[in-house]
N, C-alpha and C positions, 0 to 999 in steps of 0.2 A: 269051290268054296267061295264063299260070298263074303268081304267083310262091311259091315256099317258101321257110321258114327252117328248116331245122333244128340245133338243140343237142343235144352230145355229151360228157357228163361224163363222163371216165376217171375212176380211183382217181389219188389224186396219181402215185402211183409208177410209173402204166401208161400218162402221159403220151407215154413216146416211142413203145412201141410201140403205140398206138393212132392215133397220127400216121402211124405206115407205112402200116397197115389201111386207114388214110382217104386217104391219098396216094392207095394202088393204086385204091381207089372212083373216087377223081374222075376217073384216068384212064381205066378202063374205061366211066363212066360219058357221059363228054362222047362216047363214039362213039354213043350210042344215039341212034336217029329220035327226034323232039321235043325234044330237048335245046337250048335254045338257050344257055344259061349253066349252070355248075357249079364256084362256086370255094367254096375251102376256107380256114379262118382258125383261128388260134389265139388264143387271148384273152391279154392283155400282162399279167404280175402274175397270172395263172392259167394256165400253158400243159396245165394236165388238159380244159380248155374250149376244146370248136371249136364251130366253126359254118359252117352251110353257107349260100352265098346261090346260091339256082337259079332257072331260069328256063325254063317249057315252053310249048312251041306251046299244050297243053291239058290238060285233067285228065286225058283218056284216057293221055296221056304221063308225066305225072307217075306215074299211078296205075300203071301197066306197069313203070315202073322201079324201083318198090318189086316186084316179083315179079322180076327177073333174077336169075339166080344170082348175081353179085356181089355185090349186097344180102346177099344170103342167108350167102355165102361171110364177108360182111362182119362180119355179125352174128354168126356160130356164132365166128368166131375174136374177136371183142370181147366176147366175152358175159365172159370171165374178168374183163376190166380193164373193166366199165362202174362207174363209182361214182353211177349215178340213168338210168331208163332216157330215151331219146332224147326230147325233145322234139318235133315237126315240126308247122311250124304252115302254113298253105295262104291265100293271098293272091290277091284279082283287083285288079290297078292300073285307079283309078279318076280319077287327074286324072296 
């Protein structure tokens, strides 16, 4: 099992619709094979800041859902409102 985190800094002001962007992600996202978790947060006192906490059968899952079109879709339509690009960091649970 695979876990990620990734971080998503908007421009202050592109906070909500980067929220929608990310909404429809998650949703398209949790149908994909391997997916075993994909939730979405906004940071309290920062809501230009999300973050994602996920969870895949395996890297090969992970790695595949960075190539969907949704990703992709994700990205061409946030690219205006990022204010620092995506963070994503890749995790194996060990205890």
């Amino acid at each position: 099992m695979v876990h990620v985190l990734a971080r998503i800094t908007a421009q202050p002001a592109s906070a909500d619709a980067m929220r929608a962007i990310l909404v429809k992600l998650v949703a398209q996202t949790r149908k994909e094979s391997g997916c075993l978790q994909y939730e979405l947060f906004q940071q309290d006192g920062a809501a230009h800041v999300f973050q994602t906490v996920e969870r895949w059968t395996d890297g090969a899952a992970a790695d595949a859902h960075m190539s969907t079109p949704h990703v992709a879709a994700a990205i061409a339509q946030g690219g205006a409102h990022f204010g620092a690009a995506p963070e994503i960091l890749r995790f194996t649970q060990i205890a």
